[in-house]
C-alpha positions as CSV (number, residue, x, y, z in Angstrom):
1,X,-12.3,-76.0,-68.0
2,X,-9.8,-73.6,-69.7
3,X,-7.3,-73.4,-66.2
4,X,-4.6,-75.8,-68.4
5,X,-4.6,-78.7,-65.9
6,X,-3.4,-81.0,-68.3
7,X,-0.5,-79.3,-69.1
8,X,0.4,-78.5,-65.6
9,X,-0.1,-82.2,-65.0
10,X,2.1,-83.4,-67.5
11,X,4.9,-80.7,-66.2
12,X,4.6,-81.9,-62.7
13,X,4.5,-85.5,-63.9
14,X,8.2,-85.2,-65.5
15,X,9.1,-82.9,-62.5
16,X,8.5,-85.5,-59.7
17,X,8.8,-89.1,-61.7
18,X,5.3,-90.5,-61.5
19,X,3.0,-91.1,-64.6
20,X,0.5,-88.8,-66.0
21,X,-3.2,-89.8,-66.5
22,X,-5.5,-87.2,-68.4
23,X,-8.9,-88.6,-66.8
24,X,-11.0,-86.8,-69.8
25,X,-8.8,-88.8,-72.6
26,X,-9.2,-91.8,-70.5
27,X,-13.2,-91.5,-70.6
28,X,-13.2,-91.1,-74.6
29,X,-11.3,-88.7,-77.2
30,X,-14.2,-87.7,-78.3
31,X,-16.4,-85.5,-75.6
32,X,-18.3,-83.6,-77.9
33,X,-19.6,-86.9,-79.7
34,X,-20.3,-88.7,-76.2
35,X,-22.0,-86.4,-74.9
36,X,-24.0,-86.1,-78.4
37,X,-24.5,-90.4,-78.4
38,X,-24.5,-90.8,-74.5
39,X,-25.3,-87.9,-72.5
40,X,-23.8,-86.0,-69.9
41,X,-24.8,-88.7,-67.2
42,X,-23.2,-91.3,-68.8
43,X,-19.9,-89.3,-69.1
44,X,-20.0,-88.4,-65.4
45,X,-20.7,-92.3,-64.5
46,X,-17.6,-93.2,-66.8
47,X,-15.8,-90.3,-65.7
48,X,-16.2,-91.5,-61.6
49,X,-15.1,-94.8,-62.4
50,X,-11.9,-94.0,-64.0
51,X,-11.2,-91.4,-61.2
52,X,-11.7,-93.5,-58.7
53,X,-10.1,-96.8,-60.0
54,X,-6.6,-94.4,-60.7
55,X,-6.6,-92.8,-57.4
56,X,-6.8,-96.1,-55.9
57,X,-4.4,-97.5,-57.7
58,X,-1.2,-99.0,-56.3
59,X,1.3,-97.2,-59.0
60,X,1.1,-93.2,-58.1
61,X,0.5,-90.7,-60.8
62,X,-0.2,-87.5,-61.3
63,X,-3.8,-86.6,-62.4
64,X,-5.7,-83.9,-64.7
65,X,-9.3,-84.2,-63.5
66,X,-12.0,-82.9,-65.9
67,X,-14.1,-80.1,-65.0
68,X,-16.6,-81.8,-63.4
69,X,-15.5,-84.9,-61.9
70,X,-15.9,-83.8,-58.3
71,X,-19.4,-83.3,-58.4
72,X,-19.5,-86.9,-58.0
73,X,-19.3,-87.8,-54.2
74,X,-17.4,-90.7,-54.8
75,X,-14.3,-88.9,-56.6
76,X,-14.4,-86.8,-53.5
77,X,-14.1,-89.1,-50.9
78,X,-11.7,-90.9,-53.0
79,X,-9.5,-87.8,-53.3
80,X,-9.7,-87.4,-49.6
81,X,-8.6,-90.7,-49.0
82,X,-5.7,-91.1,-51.8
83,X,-4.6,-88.0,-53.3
84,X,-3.2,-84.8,-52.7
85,X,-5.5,-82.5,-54.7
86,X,-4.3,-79.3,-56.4
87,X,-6.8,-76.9,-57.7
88,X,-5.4,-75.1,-60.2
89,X,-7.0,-71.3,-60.1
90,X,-7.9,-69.2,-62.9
91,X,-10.6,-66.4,-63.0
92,X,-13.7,-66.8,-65.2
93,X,-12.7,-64.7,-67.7
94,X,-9.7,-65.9,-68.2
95,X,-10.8,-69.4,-68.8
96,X,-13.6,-68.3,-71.0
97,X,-11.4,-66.9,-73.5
98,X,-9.2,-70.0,-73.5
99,X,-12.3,-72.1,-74.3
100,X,-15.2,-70.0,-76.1
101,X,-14.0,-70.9,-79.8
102,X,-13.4,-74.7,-79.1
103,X,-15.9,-77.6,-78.9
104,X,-16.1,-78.6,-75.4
105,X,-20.1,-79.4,-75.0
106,X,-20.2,-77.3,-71.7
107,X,-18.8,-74.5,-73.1
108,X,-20.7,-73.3,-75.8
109,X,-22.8,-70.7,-74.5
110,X,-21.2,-67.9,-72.1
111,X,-24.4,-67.6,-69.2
112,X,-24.0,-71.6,-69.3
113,X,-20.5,-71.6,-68.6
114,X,-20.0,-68.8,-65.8
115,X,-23.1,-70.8,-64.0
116,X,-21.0,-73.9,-64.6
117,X,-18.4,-72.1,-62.7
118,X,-20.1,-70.6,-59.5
119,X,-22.0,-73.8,-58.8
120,X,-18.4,-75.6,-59.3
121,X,-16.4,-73.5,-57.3
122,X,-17.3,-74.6,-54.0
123,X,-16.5,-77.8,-54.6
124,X,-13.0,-76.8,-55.8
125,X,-12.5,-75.1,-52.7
126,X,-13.8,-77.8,-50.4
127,X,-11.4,-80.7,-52.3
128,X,-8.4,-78.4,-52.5
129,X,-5.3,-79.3,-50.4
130,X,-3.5,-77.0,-52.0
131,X,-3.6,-73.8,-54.4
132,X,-1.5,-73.5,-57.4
133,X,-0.1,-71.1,-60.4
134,X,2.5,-72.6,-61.7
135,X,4.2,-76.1,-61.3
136,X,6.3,-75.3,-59.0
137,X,3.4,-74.7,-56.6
138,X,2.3,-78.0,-57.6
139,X,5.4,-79.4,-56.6
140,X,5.4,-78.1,-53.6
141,X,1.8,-79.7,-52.5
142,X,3.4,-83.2,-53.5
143,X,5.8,-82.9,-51.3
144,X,3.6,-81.5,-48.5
145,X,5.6,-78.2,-48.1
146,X,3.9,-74.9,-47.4
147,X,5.7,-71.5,-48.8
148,X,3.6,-68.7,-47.1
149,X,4.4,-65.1,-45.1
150,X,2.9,-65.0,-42.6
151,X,2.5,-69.2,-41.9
152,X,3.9,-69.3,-38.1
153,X,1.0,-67.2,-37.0
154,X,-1.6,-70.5,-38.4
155,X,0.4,-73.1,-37.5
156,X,-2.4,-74.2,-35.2
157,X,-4.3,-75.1,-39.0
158,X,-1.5,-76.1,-40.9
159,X,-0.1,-78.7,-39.0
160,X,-1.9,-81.7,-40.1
161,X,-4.1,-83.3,-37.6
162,X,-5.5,-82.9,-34.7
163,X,-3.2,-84.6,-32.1
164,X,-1.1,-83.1,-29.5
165,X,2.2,-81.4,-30.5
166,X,5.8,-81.4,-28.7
167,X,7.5,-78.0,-29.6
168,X,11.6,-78.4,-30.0
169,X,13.2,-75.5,-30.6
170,X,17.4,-74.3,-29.8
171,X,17.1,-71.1,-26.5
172,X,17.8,-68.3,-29.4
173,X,14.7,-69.1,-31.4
174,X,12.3,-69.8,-29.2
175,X,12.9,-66.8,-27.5
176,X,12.4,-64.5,-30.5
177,X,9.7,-66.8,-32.1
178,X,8.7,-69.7,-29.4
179,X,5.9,-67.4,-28.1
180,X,3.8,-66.9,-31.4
181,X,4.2,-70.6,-32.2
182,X,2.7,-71.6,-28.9
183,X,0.3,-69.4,-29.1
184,X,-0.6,-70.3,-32.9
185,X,-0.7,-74.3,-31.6
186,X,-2.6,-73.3,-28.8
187,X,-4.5,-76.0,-26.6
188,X,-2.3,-78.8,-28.6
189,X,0.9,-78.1,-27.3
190,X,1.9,-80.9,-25.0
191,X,5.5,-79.8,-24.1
192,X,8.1,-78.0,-25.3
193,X,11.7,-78.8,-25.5
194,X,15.5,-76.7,-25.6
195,X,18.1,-78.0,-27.7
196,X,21.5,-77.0,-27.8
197,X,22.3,-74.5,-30.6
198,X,23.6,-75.8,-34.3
199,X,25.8,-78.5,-34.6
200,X,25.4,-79.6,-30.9
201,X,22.2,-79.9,-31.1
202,X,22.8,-83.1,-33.5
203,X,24.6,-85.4,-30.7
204,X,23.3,-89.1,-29.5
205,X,22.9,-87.2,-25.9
206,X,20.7,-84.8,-27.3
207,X,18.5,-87.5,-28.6
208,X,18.1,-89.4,-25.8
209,X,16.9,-86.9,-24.0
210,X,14.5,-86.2,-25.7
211,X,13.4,-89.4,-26.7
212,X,12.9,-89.6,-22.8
213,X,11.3,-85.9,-22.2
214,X,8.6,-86.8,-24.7
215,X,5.1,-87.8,-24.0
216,X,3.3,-87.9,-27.2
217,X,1.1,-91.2,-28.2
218,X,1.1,-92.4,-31.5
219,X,-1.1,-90.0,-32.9
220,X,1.0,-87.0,-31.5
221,X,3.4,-84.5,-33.9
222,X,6.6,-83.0,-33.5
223,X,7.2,-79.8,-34.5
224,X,10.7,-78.3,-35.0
225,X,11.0,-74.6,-34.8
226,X,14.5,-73.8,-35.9
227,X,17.7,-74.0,-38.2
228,X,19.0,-77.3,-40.1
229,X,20.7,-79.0,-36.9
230,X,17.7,-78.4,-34.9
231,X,15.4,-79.9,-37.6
232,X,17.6,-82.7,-38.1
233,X,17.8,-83.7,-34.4
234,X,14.2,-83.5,-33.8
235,X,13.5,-85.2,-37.2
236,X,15.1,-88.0,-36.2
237,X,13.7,-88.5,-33.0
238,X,10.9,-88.3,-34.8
239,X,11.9,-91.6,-37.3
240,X,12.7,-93.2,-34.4
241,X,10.1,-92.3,-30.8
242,X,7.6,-95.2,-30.5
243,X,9.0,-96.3,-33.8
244,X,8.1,-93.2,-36.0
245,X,5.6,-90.3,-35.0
246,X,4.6,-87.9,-37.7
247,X,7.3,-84.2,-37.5
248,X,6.7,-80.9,-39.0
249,X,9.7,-78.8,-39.6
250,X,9.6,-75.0,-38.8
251,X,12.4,-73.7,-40.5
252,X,13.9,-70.6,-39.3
253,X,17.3,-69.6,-41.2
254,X,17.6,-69.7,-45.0
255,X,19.7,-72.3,-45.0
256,X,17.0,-74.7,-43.7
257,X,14.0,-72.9,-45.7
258,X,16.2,-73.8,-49.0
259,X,17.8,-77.3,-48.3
260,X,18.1,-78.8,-45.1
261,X,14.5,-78.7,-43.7
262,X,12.8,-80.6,-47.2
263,X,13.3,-84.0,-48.2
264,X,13.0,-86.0,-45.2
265,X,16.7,-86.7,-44.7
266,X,17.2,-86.9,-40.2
267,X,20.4,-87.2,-38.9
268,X,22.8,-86.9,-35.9
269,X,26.3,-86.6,-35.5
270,X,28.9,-89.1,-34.1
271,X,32.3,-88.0,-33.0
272,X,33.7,-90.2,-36.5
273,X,32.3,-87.6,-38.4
274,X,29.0,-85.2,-39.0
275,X,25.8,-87.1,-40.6
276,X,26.8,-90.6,-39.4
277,X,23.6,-91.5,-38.1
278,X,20.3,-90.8,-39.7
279,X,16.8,-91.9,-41.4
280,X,14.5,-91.1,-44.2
281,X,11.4,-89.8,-42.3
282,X,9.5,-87.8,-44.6
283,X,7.8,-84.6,-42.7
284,X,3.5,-84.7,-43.1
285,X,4.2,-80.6,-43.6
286,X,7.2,-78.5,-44.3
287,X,6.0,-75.2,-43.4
288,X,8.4,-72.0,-45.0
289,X,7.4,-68.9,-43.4
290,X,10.2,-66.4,-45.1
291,X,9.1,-63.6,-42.1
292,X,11.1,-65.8,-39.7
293,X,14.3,-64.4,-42.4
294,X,13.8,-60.7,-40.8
295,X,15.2,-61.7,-37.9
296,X,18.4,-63.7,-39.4
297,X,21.8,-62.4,-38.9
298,X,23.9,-61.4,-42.0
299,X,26.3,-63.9,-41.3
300,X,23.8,-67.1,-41.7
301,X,21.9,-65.3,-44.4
302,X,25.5,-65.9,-46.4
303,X,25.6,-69.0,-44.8
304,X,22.0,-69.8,-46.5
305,X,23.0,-67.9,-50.4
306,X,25.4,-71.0,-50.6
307,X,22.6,-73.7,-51.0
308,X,20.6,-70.9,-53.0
309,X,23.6,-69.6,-55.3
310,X,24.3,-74.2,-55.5
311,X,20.5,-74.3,-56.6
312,X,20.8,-71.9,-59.2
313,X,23.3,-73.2,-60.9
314,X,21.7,-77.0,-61.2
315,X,18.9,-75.1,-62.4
316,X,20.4,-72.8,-64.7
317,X,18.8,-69.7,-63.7
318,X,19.8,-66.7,-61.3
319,X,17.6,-67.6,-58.7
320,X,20.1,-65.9,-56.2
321,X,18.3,-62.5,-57.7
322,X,14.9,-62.8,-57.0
323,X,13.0,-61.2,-53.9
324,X,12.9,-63.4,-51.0
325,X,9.7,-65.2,-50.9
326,X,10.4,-66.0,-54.5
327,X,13.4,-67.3,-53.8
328,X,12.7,-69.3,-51.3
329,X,9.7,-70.9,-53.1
330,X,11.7,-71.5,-56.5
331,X,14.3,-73.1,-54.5
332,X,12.2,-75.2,-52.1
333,X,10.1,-76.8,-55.2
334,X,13.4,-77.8,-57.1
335,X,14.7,-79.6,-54.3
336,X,11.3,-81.1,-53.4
337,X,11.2,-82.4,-56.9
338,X,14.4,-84.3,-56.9
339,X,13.4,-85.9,-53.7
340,X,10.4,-86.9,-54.7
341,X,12.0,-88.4,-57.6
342,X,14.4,-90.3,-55.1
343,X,13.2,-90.3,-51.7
344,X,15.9,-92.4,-50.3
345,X,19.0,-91.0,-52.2
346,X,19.5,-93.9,-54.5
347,X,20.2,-92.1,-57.6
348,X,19.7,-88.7,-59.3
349,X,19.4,-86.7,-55.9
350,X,23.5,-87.3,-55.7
351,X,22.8,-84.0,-58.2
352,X,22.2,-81.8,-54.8
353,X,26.1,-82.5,-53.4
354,X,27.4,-80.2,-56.1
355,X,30.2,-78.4,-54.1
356,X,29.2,-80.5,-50.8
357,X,32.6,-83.7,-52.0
358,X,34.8,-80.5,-51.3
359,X,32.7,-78.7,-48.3
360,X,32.6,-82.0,-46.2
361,X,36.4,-82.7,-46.6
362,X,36.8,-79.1,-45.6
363,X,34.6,-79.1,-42.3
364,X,36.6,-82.4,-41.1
365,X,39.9,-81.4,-41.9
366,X,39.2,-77.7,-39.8
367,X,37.6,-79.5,-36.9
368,X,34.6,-78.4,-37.5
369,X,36.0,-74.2,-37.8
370,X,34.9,-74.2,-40.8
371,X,31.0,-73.5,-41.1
372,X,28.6,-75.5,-43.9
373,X,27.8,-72.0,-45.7
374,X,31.8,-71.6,-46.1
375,X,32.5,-75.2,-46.9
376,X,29.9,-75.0,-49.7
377,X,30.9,-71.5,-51.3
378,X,34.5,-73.1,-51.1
379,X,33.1,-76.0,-52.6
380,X,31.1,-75.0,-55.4
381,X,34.6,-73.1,-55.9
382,X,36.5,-76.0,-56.5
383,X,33.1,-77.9,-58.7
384,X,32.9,-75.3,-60.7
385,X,36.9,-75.2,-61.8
386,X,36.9,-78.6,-62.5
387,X,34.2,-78.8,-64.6
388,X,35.8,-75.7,-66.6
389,X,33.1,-73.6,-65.6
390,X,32.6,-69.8,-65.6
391,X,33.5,-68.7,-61.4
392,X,31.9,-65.4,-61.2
393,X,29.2,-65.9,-59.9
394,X,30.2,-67.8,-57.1
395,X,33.2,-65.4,-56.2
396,X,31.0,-62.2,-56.8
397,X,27.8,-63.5,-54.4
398,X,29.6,-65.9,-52.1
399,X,33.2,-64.3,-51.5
400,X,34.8,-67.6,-51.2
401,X,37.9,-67.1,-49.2
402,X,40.8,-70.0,-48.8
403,X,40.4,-71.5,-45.2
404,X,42.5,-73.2,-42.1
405,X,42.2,-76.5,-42.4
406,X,44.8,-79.6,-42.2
407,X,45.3,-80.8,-45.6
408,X,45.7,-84.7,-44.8
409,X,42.9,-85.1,-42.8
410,X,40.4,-83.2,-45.4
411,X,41.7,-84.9,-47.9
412,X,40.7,-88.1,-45.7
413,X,37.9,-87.0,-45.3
414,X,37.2,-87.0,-49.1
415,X,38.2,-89.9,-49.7
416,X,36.1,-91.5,-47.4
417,X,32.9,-89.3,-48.9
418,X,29.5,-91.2,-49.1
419,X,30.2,-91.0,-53.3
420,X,33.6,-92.5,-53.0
421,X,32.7,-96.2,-55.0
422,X,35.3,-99.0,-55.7
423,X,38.6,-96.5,-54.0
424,X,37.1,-94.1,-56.4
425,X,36.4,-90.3,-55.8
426,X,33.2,-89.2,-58.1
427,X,32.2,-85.8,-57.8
428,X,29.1,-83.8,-59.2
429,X,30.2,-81.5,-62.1
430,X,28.3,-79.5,-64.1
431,X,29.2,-79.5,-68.4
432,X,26.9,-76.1,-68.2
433,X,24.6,-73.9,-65.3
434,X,21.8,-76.6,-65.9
435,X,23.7,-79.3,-66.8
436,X,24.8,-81.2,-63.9
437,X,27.3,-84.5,-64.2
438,X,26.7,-86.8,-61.1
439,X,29.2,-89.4,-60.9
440,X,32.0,-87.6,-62.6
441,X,35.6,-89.3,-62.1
442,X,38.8,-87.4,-62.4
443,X,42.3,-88.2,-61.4
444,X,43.3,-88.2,-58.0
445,X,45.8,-85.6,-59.0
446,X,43.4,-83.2,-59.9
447,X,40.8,-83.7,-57.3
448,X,43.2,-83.3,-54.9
449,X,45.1,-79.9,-56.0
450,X,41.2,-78.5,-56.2
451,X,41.1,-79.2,-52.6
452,X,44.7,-78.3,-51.7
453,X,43.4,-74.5,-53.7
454,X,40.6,-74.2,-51.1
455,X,42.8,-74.2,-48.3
456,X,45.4,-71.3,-47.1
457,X,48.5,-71.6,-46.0
């Protein structure tokens, strides 16, 4: 009582598109008079079968459990079997004061209520996937991704399960982290596996290999220690060994921690073009350790402030200035959110490619010279003029400089972009930092003379 579930709920509800249920309002809107008419046992008994009925039901929502619902035994089985459960933490005092004037029946007397709270708190812990202050935490647990320092050293208990684990990682991270992962899996690492570093890593050959080093039964996990290509590759091999075995990416760069590791998008390369090949295959943990940043070069920490300076702006907020940790959490749980919201890139997670129309054209057209980090600081660039939007920041943090590229090809390459419709270009604008436009059509003129700005020469 008093931690402000249902108005977390309700937040996380609109965050991640599911429906809200607050399990109290469902049982009555009147506690105080149940419990005055009824009892407390026939509130609990009511209270149990509206839990359970909407956690087994087929339509997924977001729910605000009462105080006391899992002291039944039945809620908590059925939270172990359907749910992911969030228990939202507050201390005792805290959540006295919130509730010591109202008329809640069970929290009229102070000794009651803090003996209320020790004999519950047990329970809290022992249901809990998942700890969380704010929404964005919550988010986070949705999606199954774990922001913690410190996480590579307990991988061995956060990645789900007990089955054996194949360990794919590119030479350059396994030999500065490969050793405390192994040691953190301990007894379930069944093999571990080299992949060539970035973009080579994402090749049909690489795949294959793989697909015929592994050993894992259905039950097994892999786990992918390294940057985006490397999650990618083994992501998909993942989708697609013994027709899909659960994966838990490891993220080491920024770039991956922030965007490329979350969502479940897999992919490989062909030599049409980068991304060609791929499947949804959502992860059963992301795990975010931001210690593995300590040991990132300079140049892909810029390479990473491109997705982080892109997520800023789509949410409106400088989220480029906070400490690291923070960063990488507030940026993790935005992008989880849209993906929840649309898992298979249907609809509003188009929002994400703001700059990317641009950065894509730009990596074809230089042969691949050009890195992502680049192409996207170039990118958001070119957005950001078109939609007659302040520069600054993206020229003060990124240091967008005009690139080598051949101007027919990338503007091929645009034109064949996934968001091309009906011969059309449409591009993801913003009116506003917070205000994105997905879908935005401008003439070819235009589009292309933003592109031809991008590149020098």
């Amino acid at each position: 009582m008093g931690a402000g579930k249902t108005t977390l709920g309700r937040t996380v509800a609109a965050r991640i598109g599911r429906r809200f249920v607050d399990v109290d309002a469902e049982v009555t809107d009147d506690a105080a008079a149940f419990f005055r008419e009824h009892g407390e046992p026939a509130f609990r008994q009511r209270e149990e079968e509206v839990t359970v009925r909407e956690l087994r039901a087929d339509l997924p929502a977001v729910l605000s459990l009462g105080g006391g619902a899992v002291t039944s035994a039945a809620v908590r089985e059925a939270l172990r079997e359907h749910a992911t459960t969030v228990l939202v933490d507050v201390d005792v005092d805290t959540a006295w004061e919130r509730v010591r004037c109202g008329d809640r029946p069970l929290a009229q007397h102070e000794t009651d209520f803090r003996r209320l709270y020790e004999e519950r708190a047990p329970l809290y812990r022992e249901v809990a996937d998942a700890v969380a202050r704010d929404a964005d935490d919550a988010v986070l647990a949705a999606a199954g991704v774990r922001v913690e320092t410190g996480s590579l050293e307990r991988l061995g208990s956060l990645v789900p399960g007990g089955g054996p684990v194949a360990l794919v990682a590119d030479a350059r991270v396994a030999g500065i982290h490969g050793a405390a992962a192994q040691v953190a899996l301990g007894g379930r690492v069944a093999s571990t596996h080299e992949v060539p570093p970035g973009e080579e890593a994402k090749t049909v050959a690489t795949a294959e290999r793989l697909w015929r080093e592994l050993s894992l039964e259905r039950g097994g996990t892999v786990v992918a220690l390294g940057g985006g290509c490397t999650t990618d590759v083994a992501g998909f091999v993942a989708a697609t060994y013994l027709r899909g075995v659960a994966w838990a990416p490891v993220p080491s760069t920024l770039l991956a921690q922030v965007d490329a590791a979350i969502g479940g998008k897999t992919t490989l390369n062909l030599p049409d073009g980068k991304n060609l090949v791929g499947a949804f295959h959502w992860p059963v943990r992301t795990i975010l350790d931001p210690a593995l940043l300590a040991t990132l070069p300079e140049r892909e920490r810029r390479e990473g402030m491109a997705e982080v300076v892109k997520t800023g702006l789509l949410v409106g907020e400088p989220l480029w200035e906070l400490p690291e940790p923070e960063l990488v959490r507030r940026c993790a749980a935005f992008k989880a959110a849209v993906c929840l919201r649309d898992p298979h890139d249907r609809g509003e997670r188009a929002l994400l490619n703001l700059g990317h129309t641009f950065a894509h054209a730009l990596e074809a057209g230089s042969g691949g010279e050009v890195t992502h980090g680049q192409a996207v600081a170039l990118g958001l660039l070119a957005a950001l003029r078109l939609s007659g939007v302040e520069t600054r920041t993206v020229e003060e943090i990124l240091r967008p400089r005009p690139v080598r590229a051949d101007r027919e090809r990338a503007w091929a390459a645009l034109r064949r972009d996934k968001k091309v419709s009906d011969g059309r270009v449409r591009l993801v604008l913003l009116e506003a930092p917070g205000r994105p436009v997905v879908g935005a059509e401008l003439p070819e003129t235009e589009v292309r003379r933003a592109l031809d700005g991008l590149i020098a020469g």
